[in-house]
Structure formats: C-alpha cells, structure tokens
C-alpha positions as semicolon CSV with decimal commas, in nm:
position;residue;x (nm);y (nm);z (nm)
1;X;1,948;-0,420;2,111
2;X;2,332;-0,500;2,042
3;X;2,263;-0,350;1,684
4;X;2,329;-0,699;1,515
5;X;2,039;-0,916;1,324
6;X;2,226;-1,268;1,179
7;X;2,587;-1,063;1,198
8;X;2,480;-0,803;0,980
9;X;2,428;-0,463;1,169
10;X;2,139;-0,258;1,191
11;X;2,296;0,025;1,032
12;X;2,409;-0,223;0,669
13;X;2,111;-0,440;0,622
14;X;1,803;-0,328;0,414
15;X;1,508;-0,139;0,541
16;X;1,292;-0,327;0,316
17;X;1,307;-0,737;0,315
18;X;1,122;-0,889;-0,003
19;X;1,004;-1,275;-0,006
20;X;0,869;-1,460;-0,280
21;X;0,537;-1,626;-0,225
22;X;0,459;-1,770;-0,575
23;X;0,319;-1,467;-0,750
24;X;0,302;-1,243;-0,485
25;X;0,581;-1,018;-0,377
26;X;0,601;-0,951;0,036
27;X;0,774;-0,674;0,159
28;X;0,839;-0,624;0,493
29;X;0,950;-0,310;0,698
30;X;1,260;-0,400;0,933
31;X;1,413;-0,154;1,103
32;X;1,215;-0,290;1,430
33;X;1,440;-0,171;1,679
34;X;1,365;0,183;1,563
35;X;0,954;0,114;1,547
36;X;0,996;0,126;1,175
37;X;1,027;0,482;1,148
38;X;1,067;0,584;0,797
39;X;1,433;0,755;0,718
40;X;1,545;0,878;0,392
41;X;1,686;0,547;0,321
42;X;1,339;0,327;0,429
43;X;1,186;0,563;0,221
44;X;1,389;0,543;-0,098
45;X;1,396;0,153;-0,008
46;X;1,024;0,106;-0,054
47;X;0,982;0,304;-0,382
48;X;1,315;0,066;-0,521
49;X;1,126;-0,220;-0,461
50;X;0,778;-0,112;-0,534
51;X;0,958;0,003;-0,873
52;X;1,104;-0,359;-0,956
53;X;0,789;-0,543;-0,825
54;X;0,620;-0,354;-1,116
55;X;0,850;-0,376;-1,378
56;X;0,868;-0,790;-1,308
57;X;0,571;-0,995;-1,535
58;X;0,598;-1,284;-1,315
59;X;0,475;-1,092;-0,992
60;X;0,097;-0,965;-0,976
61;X;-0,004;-0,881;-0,648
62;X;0,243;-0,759;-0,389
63;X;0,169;-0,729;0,029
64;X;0,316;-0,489;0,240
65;X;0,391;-0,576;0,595
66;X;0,610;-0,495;0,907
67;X;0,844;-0,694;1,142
68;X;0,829;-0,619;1,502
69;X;0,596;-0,560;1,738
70;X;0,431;-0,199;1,545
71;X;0,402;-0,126;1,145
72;X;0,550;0,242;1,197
73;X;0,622;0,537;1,471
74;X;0,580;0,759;1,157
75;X;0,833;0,958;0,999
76;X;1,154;1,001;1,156
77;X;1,147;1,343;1,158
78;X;1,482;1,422;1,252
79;X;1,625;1,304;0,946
80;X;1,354;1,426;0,697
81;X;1,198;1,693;0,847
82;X;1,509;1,908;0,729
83;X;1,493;1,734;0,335
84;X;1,170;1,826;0,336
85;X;1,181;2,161;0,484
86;X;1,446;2,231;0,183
87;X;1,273;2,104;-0,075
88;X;1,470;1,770;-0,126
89;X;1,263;1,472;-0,305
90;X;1,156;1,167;-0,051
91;X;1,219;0,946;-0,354
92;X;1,384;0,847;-0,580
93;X;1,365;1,006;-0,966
94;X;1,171;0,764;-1,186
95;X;1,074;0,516;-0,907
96;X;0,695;0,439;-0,839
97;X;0,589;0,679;-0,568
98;X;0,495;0,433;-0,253
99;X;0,176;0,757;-0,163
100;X;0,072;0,706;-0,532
101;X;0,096;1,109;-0,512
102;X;0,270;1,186;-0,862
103;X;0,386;0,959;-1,140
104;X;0,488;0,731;-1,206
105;X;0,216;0,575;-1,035
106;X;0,176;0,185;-0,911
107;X;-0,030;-0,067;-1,178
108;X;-0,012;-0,344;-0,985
109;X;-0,278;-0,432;-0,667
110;X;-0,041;-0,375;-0,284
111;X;-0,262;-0,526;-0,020
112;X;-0,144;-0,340;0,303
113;X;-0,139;-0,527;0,693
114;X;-0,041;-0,321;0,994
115;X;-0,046;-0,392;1,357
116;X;0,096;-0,210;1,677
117;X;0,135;0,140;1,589
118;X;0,044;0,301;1,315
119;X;0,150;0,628;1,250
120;X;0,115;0,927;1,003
121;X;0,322;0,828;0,696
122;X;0,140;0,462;0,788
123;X;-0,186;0,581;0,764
124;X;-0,075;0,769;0,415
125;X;0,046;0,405;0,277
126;X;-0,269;0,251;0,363
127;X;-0,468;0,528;0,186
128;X;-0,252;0,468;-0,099
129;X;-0,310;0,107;-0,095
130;X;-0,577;-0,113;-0,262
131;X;-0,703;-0,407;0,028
132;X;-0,602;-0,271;0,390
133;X;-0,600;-0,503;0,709
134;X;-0,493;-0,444;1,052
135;X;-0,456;-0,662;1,389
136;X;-0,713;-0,613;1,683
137;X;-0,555;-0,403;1,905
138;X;-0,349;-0,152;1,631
139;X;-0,338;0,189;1,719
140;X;-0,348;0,429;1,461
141;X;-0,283;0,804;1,432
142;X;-0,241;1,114;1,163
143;X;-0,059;1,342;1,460
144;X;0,162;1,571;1,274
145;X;-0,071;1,855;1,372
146;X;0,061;1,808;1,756
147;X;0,402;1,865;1,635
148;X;0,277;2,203;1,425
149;X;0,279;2,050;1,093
150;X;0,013;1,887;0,878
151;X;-0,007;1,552;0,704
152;X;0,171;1,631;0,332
153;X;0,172;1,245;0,238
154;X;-0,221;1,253;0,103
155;X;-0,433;1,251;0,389
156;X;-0,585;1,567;0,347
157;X;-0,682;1,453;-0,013
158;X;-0,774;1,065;0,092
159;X;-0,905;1,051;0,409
160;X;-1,209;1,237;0,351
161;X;-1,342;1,073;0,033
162;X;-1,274;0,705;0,200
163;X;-1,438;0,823;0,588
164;X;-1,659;1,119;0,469
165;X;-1,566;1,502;0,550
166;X;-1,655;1,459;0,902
167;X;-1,505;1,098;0,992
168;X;-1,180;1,270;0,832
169;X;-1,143;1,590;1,030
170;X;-1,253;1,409;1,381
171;X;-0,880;1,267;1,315
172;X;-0,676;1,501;1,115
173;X;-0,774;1,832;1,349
174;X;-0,740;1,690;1,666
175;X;-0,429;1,445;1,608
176;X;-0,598;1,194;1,846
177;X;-0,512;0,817;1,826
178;X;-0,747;0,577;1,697
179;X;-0,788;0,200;1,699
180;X;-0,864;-0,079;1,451
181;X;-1,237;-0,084;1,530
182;X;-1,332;0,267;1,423
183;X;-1,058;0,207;1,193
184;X;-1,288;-0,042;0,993
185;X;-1,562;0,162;1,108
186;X;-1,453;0,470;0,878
187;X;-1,391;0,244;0,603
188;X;-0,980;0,281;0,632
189;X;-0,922;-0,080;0,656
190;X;-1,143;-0,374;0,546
191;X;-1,068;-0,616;0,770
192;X;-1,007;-0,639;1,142
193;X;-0,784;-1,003;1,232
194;X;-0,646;-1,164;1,553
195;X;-0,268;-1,018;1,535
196;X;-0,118;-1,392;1,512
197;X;-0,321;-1,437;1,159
198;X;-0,245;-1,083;1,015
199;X;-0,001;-1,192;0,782
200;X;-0,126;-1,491;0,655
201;X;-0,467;-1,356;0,587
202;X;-0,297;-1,051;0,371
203;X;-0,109;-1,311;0,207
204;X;-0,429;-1,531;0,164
205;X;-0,605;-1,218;0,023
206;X;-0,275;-1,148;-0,252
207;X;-0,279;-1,514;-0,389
208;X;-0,688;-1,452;-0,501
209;X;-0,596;-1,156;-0,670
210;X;-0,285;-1,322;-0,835
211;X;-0,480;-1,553;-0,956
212;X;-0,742;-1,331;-1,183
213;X;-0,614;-1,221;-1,489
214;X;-0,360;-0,975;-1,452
215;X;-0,500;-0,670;-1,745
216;X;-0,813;-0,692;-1,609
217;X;-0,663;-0,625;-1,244
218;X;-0,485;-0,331;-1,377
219;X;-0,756;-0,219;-1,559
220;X;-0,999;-0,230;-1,267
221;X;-0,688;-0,032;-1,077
222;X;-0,631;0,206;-1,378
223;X;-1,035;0,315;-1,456
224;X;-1,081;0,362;-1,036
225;X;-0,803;0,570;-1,017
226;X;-0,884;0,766;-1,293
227;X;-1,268;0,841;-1,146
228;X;-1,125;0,951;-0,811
229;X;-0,802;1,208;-1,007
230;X;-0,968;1,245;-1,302
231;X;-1,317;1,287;-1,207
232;X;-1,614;1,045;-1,332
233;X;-1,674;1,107;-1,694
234;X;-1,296;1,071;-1,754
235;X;-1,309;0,700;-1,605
236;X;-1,668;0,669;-1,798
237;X;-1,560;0,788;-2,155
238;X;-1,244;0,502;-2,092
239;X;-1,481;0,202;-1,961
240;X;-1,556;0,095;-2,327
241;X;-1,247;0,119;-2,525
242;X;-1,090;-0,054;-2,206
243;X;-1,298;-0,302;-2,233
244;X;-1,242;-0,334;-2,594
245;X;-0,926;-0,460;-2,524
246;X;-0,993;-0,655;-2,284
247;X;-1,191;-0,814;-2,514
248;X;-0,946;-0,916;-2,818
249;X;-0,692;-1,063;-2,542
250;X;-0,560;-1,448;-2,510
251;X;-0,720;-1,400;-2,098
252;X;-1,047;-1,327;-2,173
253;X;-1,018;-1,645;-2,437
254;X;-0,901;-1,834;-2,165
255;X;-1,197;-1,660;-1,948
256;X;-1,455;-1,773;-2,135
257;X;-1,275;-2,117;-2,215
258;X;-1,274;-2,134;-1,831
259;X;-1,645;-2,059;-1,802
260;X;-1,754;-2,302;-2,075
261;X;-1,579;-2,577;-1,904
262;X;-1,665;-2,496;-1,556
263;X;-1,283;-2,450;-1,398
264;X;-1,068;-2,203;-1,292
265;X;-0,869;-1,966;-1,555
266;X;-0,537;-2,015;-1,600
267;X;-0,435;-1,679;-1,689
268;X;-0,100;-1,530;-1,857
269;X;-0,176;-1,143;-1,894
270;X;-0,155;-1,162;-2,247
C-alpha cells in the first residue's frame, strides 16, 4: 500500500463509507489495508452513522458491509485494549450503540454481509444485527480467549440463545475458527452466497424490507427485542396495545386498501 485511496490518505478518509440505494442506507467498512480492524475512530464512525441513519425518515432499512478482501481482523487491540482497560467509552455519548448493548438502542432493521475473515467484534455485529449473510468460504472466529481475554461485545449473552448452550461454548471456550457452513448451521447467519453475489443479495434482501411499512417493521423489531431483554410476558402484555396502534395508522389504511385491490402498499410510516 502507498497509503493513498483517490489522493486522500489512509490516515484522513472515513472508516465508514455510506451510499444511498433508494431507501436503504449501505455502509461499508474501509480501512482494507488494515483488514478492517476496528480502532477507536472505526468504532465511533459506525455508531455516527448508525445514529443519523436512524434519525433520517426517508431511510428504512440500512446494510452493513466491508471493502476488501475480509469484513474484520477484530479489534485492534493495540489501540483499544488500553481505553478499555481504563474504563473509556467505545462510543460515542448519545449515539446508537452499533452491539445494541445499552441505549439508545437501533429501531430500524441492519441486514449484516461478511466475507473473508470474520473476527470477534464481527461476530458481536452480526449478533446484534437483524438478517445476517456471509460468502462461502468466510472464516469466522470469537478468539479473544487465546489472547487471555473474553468476548465483552455480547457474545456471551447472544451466542447461546441464537446456537443453543452447547453450539455457543464449542466456539467461545476453545477460540477455534469456524466457517460459513456451520456458521448457518448454528443459526448465526441465514444465508450462505457465492462471494461475487454477497452484496447484492444483502442489498436485494434491504429493498423487501424497505418496502413494508415502516411502524410495523419497528414494531416487529421493538416487541422481539423486548421478549429476548425483557423476558416474554413483557413483549406479550405490549402485543395488543401495539397493535392498537398499528391499527388507527394511515399504513395499515393503505394495507388494507392494498389488499382490497390486489397490489402492493405504498407505504409512508404514518
């Protein structure tokens, strides 16, 4: 690498590149030359733009992907290993939280797509994440346990309600690496596709879900959050006033318009 991309360096352009794809927001990890390791800036980066995506009405479904050849080598531990280690927040005050750990929390659906490596803090996004694909041939691994620390980005608390107790601690104990077949297998992605189609199938996936209407997206989001922090009656006792409201707005109108007249909705998420 001669540390320039388009004459701006490595070191001045953005971890995190957004496109526009309608009403889907992509972002994309680039810092490629560096395997996408996460640094304090990547990291404060991604909760930035995960905190505009949801504040902007026009957006409904966002896609998070990576440039280069692997989605992440992990953390870059040399840089935050010491923040941590003294307490320092990962992100920024007020900005949605990209592990969905604390509040404030995402609203809006993030369809994940990772390919190469996959690593620790890569495995914690995808747990955090809503629809999760990854390219035949990724290789995938929650290691921190080889380097005599533990996985603090929800994997302890994820991985074994989406793989099962045992699934979960065939991984997390032994810090082996994994691929995308037992991957799917274990129920951490959804989809296994050829590496030259990842993209375009995440992308694919993000415009269907852009398309529904956008409360009752959030509110499928919001109720199946609450049963997995909140435990099962919580999300019960909310399905019917939810639903309630779902009820008395101009989408399900427009739902039920669209069903009488045999189309698609046109939805506004009003």
């Amino acid at each position: 690498m001669d540390g320039q991309t388009s004459g701006v360096t490595t070191v001045d352009r953005p971890r995190i590149r957004t496109e526009v794809h309608g009403a889907v927001l992509l972002l994309v990890l680039d810092r490629a030359e560096k395997r996408n390791a996460f640094d304090l800036r990547m990291l404060r980066e991604l909760a930035e733009t995960l905190t505009r995506y949801e504040a902007d009405d026009a957006l409904r479904c966002a896609v998070l992907a990576a440039d280069g050849e692997h989605f992440t080598a992990g953390l870059d531990l040399a840089e935050v290993g010491p923040a941590v280690a003294d307490g320092a927040p990962l992100f920024p005050e007020g900005s949605v939280d990209p592990l969905s750990m604390r509040p404030p929390l995402r609203r809006k659906p993030l369809i994940m797509a990772v390919q190469g490596w996959c690593l620790t803090i890569g495995i914690e996004l995808l747990l955090a994440a809503d629809i999760r694909l990854a390219a035949s041939g990724t290789r995938l691994g929650q290691i921190e346990i080889n380097r005599g620390i533990f996985p603090f980005g929800g994997a302890t608390v994820r991985l074994p309600q989406v793989a099962g107790w045992g699934n979960a601690m065939r991984w997390l104990l032994t810090g082996d690496v994994f691929d995308a077949e037992e991957a799917h297998r274990i129920g951490l992605v959804q989809e296994v596709v050829p590496a030259e189609s990842l993209r375009e199938r995440a992308l694919e996936l993000a415009a269907t879900v852009a398309k529904r209407a956008p409360l009752g997206v959030q509110a499928t989001l919001a109720s199946a959050a609450q049963a997995e922090m909140q435990g099962q009656q919580a999300a019960i006792d909310g399905l019917l006033p939810t639903a309630m409201k779902l009820m008395a707005s101009e989408d399900a109108a427009e739902g039920l318009r669209s069903f009488v007249e045999r189309r698609d909705g046109v939805f506004t998420g009003r």
